[in-house]
C-alpha positions in Angstrom: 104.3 232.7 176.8 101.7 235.4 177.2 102.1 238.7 179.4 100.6 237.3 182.3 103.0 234.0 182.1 105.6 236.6 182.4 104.0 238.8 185.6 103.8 235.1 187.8 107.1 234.0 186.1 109.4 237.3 186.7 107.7 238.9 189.5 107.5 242.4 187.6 103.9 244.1 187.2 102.3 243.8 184.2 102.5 247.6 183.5 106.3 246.9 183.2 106.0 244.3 180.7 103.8 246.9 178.9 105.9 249.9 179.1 108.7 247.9 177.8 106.6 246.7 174.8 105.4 250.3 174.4 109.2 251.5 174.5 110.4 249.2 172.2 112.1 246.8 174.5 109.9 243.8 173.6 108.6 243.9 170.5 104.7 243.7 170.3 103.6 240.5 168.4 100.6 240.6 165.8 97.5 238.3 166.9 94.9 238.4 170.0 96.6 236.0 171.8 100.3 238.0 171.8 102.0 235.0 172.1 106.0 235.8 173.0 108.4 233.6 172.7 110.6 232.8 175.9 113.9 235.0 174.7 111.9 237.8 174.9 110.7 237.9 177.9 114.4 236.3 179.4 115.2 239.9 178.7 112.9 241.4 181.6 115.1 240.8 184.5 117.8 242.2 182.6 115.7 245.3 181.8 114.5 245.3 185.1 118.2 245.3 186.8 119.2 248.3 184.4 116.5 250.5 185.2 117.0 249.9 189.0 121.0 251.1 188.0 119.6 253.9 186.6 119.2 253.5 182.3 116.8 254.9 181.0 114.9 253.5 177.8 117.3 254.9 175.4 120.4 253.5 177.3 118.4 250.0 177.3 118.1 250.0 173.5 121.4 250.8 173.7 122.7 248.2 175.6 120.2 245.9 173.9 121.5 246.7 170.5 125.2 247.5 171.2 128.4 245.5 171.0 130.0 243.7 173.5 132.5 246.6 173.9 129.5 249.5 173.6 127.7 247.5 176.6 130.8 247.4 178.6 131.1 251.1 178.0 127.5 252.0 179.2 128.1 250.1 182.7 131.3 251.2 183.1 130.0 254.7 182.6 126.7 254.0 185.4 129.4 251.9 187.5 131.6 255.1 188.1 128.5 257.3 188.2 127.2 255.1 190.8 130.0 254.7 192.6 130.7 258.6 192.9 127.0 258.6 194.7 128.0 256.3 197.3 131.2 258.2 197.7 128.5 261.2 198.8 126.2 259.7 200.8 129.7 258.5 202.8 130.6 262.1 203.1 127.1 262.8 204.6 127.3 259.7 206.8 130.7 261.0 208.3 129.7 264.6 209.0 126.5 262.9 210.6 128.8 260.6 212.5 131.3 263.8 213.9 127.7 265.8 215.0 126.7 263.0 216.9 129.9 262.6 218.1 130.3 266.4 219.2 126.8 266.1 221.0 127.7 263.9 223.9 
């Protein structure tokens, strides 16, 4: 599969699959045709989700290259991060709510 298989296949640009090669997250392979096999490019949409929750490269490798237990830390770690952010933006939603509610 070549980089643009991967764009049409995983809907991600082509400067993502890049980046990631450029990273380390995909490992370049030699030749003019850079021919990758399937597995690595499975891993895009799982790269792809774990950037959206907020790893950066260096927690990807780690995830990448971790245990099962050393992964489960990591998203437990960006779970509770994540959740405390929504716990915020519920505070600011509320004292939204009461100034609208004291403006009738």
């Amino acid at each position: 599969m070549t980089i643009k298989d991967a764009v049409k296949r995983f809907d991600v640009s082509d400067e993502v699959i890049e980046r990631y090669i450029s990273e380390g997250l995909i490992r370049e392979k030699p030749g003019k045709t850079k021919e990758y096999e399937d597995a690595d490019f499975l891993r895009i949409g799982l790269f792809a989700f774990l950037e959206e929750a907020g790893f950066n490269s260096d927690d990807i490798k780690k995830y990448r290259d971790g245990s099962c237990e050393t992964r489960k830390r990591l998203l437990r770690e960006k779970r509770r991060n994540t959740l405390d952010e929504v716990h915020g933006k519920q505070k600011l939603i509320d004292k939204i709510d009461y100034l609208i509610n004291e403006n009738k």
